[in-house]
N, C-alpha and C positions, 0 to 999 in steps of 0.2 A: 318807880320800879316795882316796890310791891304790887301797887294795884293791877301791872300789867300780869304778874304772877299768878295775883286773884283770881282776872278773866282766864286765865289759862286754864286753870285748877278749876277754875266753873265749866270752861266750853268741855274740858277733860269729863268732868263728869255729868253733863251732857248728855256725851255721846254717849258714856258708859249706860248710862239709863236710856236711854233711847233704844242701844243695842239689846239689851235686858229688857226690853217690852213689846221688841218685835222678833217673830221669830218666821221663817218662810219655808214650808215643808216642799219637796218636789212631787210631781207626779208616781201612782203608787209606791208609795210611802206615806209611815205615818209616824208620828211621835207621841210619846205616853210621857207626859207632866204632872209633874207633883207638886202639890202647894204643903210648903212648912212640913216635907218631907211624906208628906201622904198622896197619894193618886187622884187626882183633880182629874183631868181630862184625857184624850186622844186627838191631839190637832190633825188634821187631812188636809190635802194639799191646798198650798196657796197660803197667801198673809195671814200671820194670827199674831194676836197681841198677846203679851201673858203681865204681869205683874213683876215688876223689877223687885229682884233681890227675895221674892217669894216664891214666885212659880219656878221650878228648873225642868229642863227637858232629862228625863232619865236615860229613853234610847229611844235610837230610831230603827224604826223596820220594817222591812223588805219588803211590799205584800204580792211582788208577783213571784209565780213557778217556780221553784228551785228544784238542783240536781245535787245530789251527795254521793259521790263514789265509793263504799266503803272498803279498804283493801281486803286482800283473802285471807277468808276466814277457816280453821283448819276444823272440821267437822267428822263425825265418826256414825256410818252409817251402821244399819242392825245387822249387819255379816261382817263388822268390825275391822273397815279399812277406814282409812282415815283418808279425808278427800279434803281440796282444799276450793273455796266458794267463793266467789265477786258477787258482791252485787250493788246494786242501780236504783236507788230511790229518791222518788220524786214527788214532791212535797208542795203545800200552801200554807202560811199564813193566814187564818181570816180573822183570830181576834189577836191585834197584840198585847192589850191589857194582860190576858190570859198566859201569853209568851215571854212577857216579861218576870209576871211575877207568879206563873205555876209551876215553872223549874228555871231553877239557876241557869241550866245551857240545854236546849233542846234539842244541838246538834248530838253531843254527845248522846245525849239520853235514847233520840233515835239508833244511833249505831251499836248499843249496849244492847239495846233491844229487838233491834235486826241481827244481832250478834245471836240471843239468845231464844229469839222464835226459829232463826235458822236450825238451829241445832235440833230443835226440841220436831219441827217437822221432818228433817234428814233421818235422824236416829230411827224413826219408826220403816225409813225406806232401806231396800241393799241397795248395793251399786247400779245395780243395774235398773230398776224403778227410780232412782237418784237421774242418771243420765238421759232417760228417756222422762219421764215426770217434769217436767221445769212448769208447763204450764199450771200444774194441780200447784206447786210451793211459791209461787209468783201469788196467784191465790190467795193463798193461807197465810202468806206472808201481808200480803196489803192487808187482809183482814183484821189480822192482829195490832197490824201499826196502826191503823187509821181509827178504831175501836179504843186504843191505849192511847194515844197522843188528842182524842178530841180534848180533853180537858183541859192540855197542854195550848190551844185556839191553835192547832195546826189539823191541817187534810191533807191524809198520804193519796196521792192519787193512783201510785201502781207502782208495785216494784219488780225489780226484771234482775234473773240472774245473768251475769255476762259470763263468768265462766266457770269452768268445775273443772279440777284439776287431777286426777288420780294418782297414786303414786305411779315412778319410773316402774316400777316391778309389774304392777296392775296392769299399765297400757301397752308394755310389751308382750304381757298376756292377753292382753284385749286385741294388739296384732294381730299374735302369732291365729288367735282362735278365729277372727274375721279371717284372715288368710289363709286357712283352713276350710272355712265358712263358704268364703269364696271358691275354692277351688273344688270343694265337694259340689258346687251349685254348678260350675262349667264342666263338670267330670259328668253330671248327670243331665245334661241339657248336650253335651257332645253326643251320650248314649242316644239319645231321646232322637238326637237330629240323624245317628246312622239307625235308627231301628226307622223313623219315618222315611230315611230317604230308601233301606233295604224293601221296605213296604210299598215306595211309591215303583221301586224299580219294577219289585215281583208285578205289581199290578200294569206295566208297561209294559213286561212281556206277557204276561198271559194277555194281555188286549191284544199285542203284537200275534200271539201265536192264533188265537179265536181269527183277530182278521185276517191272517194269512192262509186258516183253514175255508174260511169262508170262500179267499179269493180264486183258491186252489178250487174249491167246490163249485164254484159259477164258472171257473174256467174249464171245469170236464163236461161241466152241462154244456156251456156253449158249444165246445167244441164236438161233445154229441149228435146233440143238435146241428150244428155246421154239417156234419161227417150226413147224421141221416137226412140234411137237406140235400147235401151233395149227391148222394147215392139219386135222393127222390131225380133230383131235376136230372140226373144223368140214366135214370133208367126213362123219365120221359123225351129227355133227347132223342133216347133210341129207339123210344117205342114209337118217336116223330119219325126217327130218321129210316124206320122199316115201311113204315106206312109207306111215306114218300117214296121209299124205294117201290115198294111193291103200287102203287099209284103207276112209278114210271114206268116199270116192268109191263104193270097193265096198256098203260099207253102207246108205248114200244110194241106190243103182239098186237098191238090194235091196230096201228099204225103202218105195221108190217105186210097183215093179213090185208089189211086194206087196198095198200100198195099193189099185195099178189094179186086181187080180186080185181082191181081197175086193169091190171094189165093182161088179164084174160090168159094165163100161160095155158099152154097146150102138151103132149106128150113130147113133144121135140125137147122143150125146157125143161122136161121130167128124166130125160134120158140124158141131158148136158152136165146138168147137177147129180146124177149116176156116178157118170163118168168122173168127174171131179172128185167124187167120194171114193173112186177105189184107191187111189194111191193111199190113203188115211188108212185104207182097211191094211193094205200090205205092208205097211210100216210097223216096226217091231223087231227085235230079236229072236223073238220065240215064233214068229213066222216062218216055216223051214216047208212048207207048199202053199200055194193056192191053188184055189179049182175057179173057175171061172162059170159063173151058175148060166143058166140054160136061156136065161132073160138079157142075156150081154148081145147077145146076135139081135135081138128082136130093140133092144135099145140104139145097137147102129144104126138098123135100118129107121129109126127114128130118126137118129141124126143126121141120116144123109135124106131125106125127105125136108128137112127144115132147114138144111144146104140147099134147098131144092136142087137136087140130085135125079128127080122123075117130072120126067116132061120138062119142055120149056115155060108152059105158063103156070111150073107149080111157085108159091113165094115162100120165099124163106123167110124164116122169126127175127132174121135180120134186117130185113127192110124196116123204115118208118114207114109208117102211116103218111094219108095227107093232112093230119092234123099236129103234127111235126113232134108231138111231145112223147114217140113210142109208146101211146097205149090206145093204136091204132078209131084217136080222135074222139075218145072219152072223154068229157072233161073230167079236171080234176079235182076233188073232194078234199078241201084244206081241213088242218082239224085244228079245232082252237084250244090251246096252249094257255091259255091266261091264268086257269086255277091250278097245272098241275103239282106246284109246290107252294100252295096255299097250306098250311097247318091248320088243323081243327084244334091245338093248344093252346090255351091263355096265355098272356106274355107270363116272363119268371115271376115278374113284380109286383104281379096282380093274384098270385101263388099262395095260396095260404103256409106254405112249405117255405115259402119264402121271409115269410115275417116273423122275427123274433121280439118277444116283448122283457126288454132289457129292465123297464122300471119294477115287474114281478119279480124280479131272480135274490133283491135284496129280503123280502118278505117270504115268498113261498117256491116252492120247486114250479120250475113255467112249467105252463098247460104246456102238450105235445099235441099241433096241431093235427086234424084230422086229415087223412089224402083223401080227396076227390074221388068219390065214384068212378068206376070207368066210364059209365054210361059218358061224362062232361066232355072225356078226352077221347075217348075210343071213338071212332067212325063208325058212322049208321052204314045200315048195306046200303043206304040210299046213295050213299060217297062211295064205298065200293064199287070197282063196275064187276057187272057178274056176267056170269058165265054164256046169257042170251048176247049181250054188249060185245062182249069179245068172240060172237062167233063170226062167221066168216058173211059177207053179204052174198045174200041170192043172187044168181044172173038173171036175163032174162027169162029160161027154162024151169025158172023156180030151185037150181040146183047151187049145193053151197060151195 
């Protein structure tokens, strides 16, 4: 029974020494061991053997990233309000020898010291370089920590403030004065937008009124214009439409006399047509006699002569001829009609009076076309018939 006791009390310590000579570090991490109470090594990760009952691990630690929140800090800027401060710092290990044994706790010592570089950079800001500043005291602040803590084997890598707190009294004045701020910026940006849109208006109607003067101004020209094209082509109507008359007129006494001249009239015809004419003469109110002239006897005896009235073989102007057409078997002299209402005038179209040039009227006053000479439109004597034309034709006796 002892001996079984023996093995026990042996395997027991064993293991004890077995446990006490191996020691297994994890991945980043490390441990700082001391032999016989002094600083012997830094084991890194993986199996490491130490010496039982001599070497002891003192700590272990951490060697990735850390985060430390430190709570709010009440701080007193240089216009002497008191603001209260978070902040965010972010840290490395790289020697732990150094973090073991250059200060007792490194947390703390960090937050005593972000306690009091805070301070020392706020004081020299007011509140308002305080609130707006964070990037310059992020800054100033890593700088301090990471510069004081190397000896510590720690790197600050950046510290960030999270919040800044002002008193209640402050930020209901920081309110009221933004909303103040604010409303002075939309009070002046209202004015801004009725003085542009009064400005856009003004320049809406003055264009409106310029182009309405304009339109007003192209439409008296036109219609100027219209009025003295109107006149133009209407006094050349007329001056067609006399021509032609007097064309026809000429053709008619042409026509006429030609008519008398084919049919040979004689005094009998001269006394008929007399006679017809006095009723015309005695017509009237203010007719209260006639005398009957000296020539009225000498004019019957005409007329009963061309009654054939003397002898039986005298003929009267009432017979036909034997050429059947009463103008006892003349032939007869057509006249040709084809040009009598031919116009010597250009069409309208072709009119210089006629054409208005629309694309000029926006740039300059339009040219006012020139009228046409007469010479283009008036008739040559050559188209008049004159006064040899309209005389009467010769007979055979050479009389007219």
């Amino acid at each position: 029974m002892e001996a079984i006791i023996a093995l026990v009390v042996v395997a027991l310590l064993v293991i004890v020494v077995v446990a006490k000579s191996v020691a297994i570090v994890p991945q980043a991490q490390a441990k700082v061991v001391e032999r016989l109470g002094r600083y012997s090594r830094t084991l890194s990760p993986g199996l490491n053997l130490l010496v039982p009952f001599v070497d002891r691990v003192r700590a272990t630690i951490d060697l990735r990233e850390q985060v430390i929140s430190f709570p709010p800090q009440p701080v007193i800027t240089s216009d002497n309000l008191q603001v209260g401060i978070d902040t965010v710092v972010y840290f490395q290990v790289t020697d732990p020898r150094l973090a073991v044994y250059g200060i007792a706790n490194y947390i703390t010592g960090m937050e005593q010291l972000t306690t009091t570089t805070l301070r020392n950079v706020v004081g020299g800001l007011n509140l308002e370089g305080t609130l707006t500043g964070r990037d310059g005291i992020n800054s100033q602040l890593r700088e301090v920590l990471d510069g004081t803590t190397g000896p510590w084997g720690l790197r600050v890598a950046r510290v960030e403030i999270k919040a800044i707190d002002p008193p209640p009294t402050i930020r209901d004045s920081m309110e009221k004065q933004m909303r103040a701020d604010r409303d002075k910026r939309a009070i002046i940006l209202q004015a801004e937008g009725q003085r542009q849109s009064a400005i856009t208006t003004a320049e809406g109607q003055k264009a409106a009124a310029i182009l309405s003067a304009e339109g007003k101004k192209q439409s008296a020209i036109l219609e100027a214009e219209a009025e003295r094209q109107s006149r133009i082509l209407r006094a050349e109507g007329e001056r067609a439409a006399l021509f032609l008359q007097a064309q026809g007129q000429a053709k008619s006494i042409e026509t006429v006399f030609q008519a008398i001249h084919d049919g040979r009239p004689d005094q009998g015809l001269l006394a008929y047509q007399y006679l017809q004419t006095l009723p015309q003469i005695a017509q009237g109110d203010a007719n209260k006699m006639w005398i009957v002239p000296s020539e009225f006897s000498k004019a019957l005896e005409g007329l009963a002569r061309m009654g054939g009235g003397e002898g039986e073989g005298a003929r009267s102007w009432l017979d036909v001829g034997s050429g059947g057409d009463g103008a006892g078997g003349t032939p007869e002299r057509r006249i040709d009609t084809s040009g009598w209402f031919e116009s010597q005038l250009p069409p309208a179209a072709a009119q210089p009076e006629a054409r208005i040039e629309l694309s000029s009227l926006a740039d300059t006053t339009p040219a006012m076309p020139t009228p046409p000479p007469l010479s283009q439109v008036t008739p040559t004597p050559d188209d008049v018939p004159s006064t040899a034309d309209l005389a009467l034709p010769e007979d055979e006796d050479g009389q007219r």
